[in-house]
N, C-alpha and C positions, 0 to 999 in steps of 0.2 A: 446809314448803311455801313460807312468802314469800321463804327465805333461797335456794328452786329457782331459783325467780322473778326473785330480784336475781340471782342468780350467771349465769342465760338474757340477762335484760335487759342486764348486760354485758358480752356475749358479742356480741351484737346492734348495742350501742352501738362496740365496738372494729372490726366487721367494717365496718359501716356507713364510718368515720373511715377505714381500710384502702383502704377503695375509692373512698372523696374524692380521698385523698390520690394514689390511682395515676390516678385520672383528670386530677388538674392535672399531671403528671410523666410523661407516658406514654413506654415505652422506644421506643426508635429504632427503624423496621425497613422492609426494603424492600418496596415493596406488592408483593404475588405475582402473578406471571405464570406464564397455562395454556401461552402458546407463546411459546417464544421465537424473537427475531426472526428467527433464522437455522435452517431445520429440515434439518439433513440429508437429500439425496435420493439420490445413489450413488454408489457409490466405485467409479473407472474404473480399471481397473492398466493400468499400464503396463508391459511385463515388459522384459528383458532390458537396463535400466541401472542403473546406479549411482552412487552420491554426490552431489553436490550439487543442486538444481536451483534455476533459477535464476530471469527474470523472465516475465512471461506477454506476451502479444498477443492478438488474437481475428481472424479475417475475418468479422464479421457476415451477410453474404451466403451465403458456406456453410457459417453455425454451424461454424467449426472455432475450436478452442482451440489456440494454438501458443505451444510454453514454450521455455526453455533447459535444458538437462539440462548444465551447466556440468562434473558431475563426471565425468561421460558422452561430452565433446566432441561433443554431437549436439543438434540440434533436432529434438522431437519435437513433430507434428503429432494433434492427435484430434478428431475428427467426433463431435458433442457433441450430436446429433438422436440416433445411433445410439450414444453410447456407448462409443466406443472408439478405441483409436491406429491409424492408417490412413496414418500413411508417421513416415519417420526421415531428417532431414537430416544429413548422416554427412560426415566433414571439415574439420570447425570445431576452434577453438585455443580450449577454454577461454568460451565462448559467454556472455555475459551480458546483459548490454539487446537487448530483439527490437521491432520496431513494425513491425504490418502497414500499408499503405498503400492505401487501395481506390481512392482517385483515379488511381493506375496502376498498379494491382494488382502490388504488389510487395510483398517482405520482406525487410528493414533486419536484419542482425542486428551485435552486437556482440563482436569477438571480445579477451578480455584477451590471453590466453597469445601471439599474434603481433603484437598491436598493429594487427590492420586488420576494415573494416567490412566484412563480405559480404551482394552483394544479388542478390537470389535473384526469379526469376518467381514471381507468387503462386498462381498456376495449378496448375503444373508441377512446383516447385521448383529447376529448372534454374539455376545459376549464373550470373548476369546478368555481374557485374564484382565486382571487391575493390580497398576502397581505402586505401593507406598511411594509418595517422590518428594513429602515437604511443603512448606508453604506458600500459597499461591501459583501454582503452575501456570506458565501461560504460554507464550509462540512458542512453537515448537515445530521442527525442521526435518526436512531425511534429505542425509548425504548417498546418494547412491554407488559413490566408488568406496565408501567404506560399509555400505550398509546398515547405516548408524542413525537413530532419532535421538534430537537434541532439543531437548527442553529447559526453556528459562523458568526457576522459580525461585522462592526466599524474598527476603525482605533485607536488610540490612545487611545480611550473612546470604546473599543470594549468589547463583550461580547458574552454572548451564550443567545439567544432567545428560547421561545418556544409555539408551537402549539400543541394545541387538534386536534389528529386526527382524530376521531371524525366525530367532530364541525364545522372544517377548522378554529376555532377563535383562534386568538394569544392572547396567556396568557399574565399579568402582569407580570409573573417571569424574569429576566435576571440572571445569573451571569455573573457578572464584571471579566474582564480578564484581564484587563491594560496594552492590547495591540491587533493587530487582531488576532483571534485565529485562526491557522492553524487547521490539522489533530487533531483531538479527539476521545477519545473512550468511553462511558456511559458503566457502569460494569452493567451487566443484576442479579446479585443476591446483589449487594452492592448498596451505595446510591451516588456514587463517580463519576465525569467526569474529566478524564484525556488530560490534552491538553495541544499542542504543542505552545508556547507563543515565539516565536525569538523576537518582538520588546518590549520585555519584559526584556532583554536581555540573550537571547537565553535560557531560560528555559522551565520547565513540570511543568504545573502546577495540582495540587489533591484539584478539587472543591468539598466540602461534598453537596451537595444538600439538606440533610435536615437541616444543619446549617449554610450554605454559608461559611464559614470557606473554608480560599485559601490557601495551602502549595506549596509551590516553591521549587523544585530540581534544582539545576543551572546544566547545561552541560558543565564541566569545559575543557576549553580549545577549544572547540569546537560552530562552529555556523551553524544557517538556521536550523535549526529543522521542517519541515516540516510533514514529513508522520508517521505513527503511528498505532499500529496494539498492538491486546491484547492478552493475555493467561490468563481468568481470573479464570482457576481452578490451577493453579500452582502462579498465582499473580506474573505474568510476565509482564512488559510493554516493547515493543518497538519502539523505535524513531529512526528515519535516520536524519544524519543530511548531509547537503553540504561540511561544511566547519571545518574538514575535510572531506569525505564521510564515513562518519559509523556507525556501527549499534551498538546502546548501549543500552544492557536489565539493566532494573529499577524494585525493588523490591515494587509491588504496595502499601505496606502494612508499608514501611520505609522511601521511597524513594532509598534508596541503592544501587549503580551501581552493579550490578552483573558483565557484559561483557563490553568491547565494541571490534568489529571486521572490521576492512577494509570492505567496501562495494563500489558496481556499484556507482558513482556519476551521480546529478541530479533527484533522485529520488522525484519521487511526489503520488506514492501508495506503500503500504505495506502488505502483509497480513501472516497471520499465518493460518496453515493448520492444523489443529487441531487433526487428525487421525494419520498423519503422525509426528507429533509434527517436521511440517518446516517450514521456516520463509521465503516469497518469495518477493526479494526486486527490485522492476522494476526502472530501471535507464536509463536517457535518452541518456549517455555514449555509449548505446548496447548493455544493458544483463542486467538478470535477476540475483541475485546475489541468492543463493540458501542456507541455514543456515539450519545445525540441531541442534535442542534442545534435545541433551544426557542423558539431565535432567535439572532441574531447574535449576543448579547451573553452567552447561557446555553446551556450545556452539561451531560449527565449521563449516566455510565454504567447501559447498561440492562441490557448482560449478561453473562458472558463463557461463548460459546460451546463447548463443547467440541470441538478436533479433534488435531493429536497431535501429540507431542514430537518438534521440529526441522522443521516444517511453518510456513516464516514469510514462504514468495510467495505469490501467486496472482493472480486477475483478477477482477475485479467487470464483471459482463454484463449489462449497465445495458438493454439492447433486451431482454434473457430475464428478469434479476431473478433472476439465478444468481450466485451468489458460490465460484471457484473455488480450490480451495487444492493446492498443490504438499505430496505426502505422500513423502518419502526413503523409500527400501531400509531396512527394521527385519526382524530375523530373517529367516525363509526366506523373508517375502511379499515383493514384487515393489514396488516402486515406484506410485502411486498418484495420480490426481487425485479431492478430494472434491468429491461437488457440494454447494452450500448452495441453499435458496428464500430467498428473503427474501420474511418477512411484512410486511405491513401493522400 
């Protein structure tokens, strides 16, 4: 009986020690989440294109979502109240950067395959004018205090163009990039355009626009800097790159690596959600990589969404709190825009 006893009481004593020990040592784990931040709401088809597609737009005014369909040569148009595609802009070389303009209700779009901008009634769609711009055309931007689109194109000898919006007339101005210039972002209170330069060798470049003055941040160890998204009241920048896939905030105002974080690979849109201070990073991998900014100085991955392989544009609709993603032709289904909510 006393030998039950001792063999119980050290049974007792080892469990006891067991459970000190895991409580000073506790394993690592991420606290659980009932929703995450992004809930899918529906999936619009789009039927009758194919391949690529490419950067988004919005009209706010009449809730339409307007993309490139690059592999398609067409801009398609969807009415986002109802759900579905509701015209097809047919014509276009090759279509990549779009910016709606509601100051004069127009649309910019970018065409690579001919080297020119076409801009189109925002009404109508109607062909307004087309303008020579160079080779490769691609994001392309509107400053509203200066009333100016700015478009990246060229190859080696590449640059940022720009159009009176206006006028429809292309300005003399370029800045020289000294290489094509990917994703960019024009600061709406400063005179600065930040852009993503990889055949530059893989840097950010801080164009002054009223001095032309170019600063170069290298992204050390890291390539393909493509997408690009801003914070410009905390003078946050952020770049995704490929290679490795991550996301590294730039202090606008130094250049200064604040972060960088593991993110979704193949991304080619980014966006920051300004209310909720989060960073939504679409990746053609299958998800949406989900970042919150803590503060300016901290950063952490909260999720990564799922949405689906080769889906790596879309549009963040900052007045709805919808987050849009361009879905390719997979199998016999039809081409696709997914809606997201973003939660609280």
């Amino acid at each position: 009986m006393i030998r039950r006893y001792a063999i119980a009481l050290s049974v007792l004593v080892l469990l006891a020690f067991l459970a000190a020990s895991h409580a000073s040592h506790p394993a690592p784990s991420t606290p659980p989440r009932d929703i995450l931040p992004l809930q899918l709401e529906e999936q619009i088809p789009v039927p009758n294109i194919a391949g690529r597609l490419d950067h988004f737009t919005a009209d706010p005014k009449r809730r339409r979502l307007i993309f490139s369909a690059l592999g398609n040569n067409t801009v398609e148009v969807i009415d986002t109240f109802e759900g579905k595609l509701i015209h097809t802009i047919t014509g276009l070389s090759e279509p990549q950067g779009v910016v709606y303009v509601a100051d004069f209700d127009k649309l910019f779009v970018a065409n690579a395959g001919n080297a020119k901008v076409s801009i189109y009634d925002g009404s109508t769609y109607d062909l307004r004018k087309t303008l020579d711009f160079g080779e490769d055309p691609d994001n392309i931007r509107y400053d509203s205090l200066s009333r100016e689109i700015f478009v990246g194109f060229g190859g080696d000898d590449g640059a940022i163009g720009v159009i009176d919006a206006a006028t429809d007339e292309r300005l003399d101005t370029n800045f020289k990039t000294g290489g094509h210039p990917e994703s960019f972002q024009v600061e709406a209170s400063g005179s600065h355009i930040f852009v993503n330069v990889p055949d530059a060798g893989n840097v950010v470049e801080s164009i002054d626009r009223k001095t032309g003055k170019v600063t170069k941040w290298p992204l050390k160890g890291l390539r393909q800097n493509y997408a690009m998204a801003l914070d410009e009241q905390n003078h946050r920048l952020f770049t995704v790159t490929r290679k490795t896939p991550m996301l590294v905030v730039l202090d606008t105002q130094s250049g200064r690596e604040v972060a960088r974080l593991r993110a979704v690979g193949e991304c080619d849109d980014i966006y920051f959600d300004a209310s909720r201070k989060r960073i939504y990073v679409i990746g053609g991998e299958g998800f949406v990589s989900v970042f919150q900014e803590d503060d300016p100085e901290h950063y952490e991955l909260v999720a990564n969404v799922p949405s689906a392989i080769g889906a790596k544009t879309g549009y963040f609709f900052a007045k709805r709190d919808r987050l849009y993603v361009g879905v390719p032709v997979k199998g016999n289904g039809p081409a696709a825009v997914w809606t997201y909510e973003a939660e609280d």
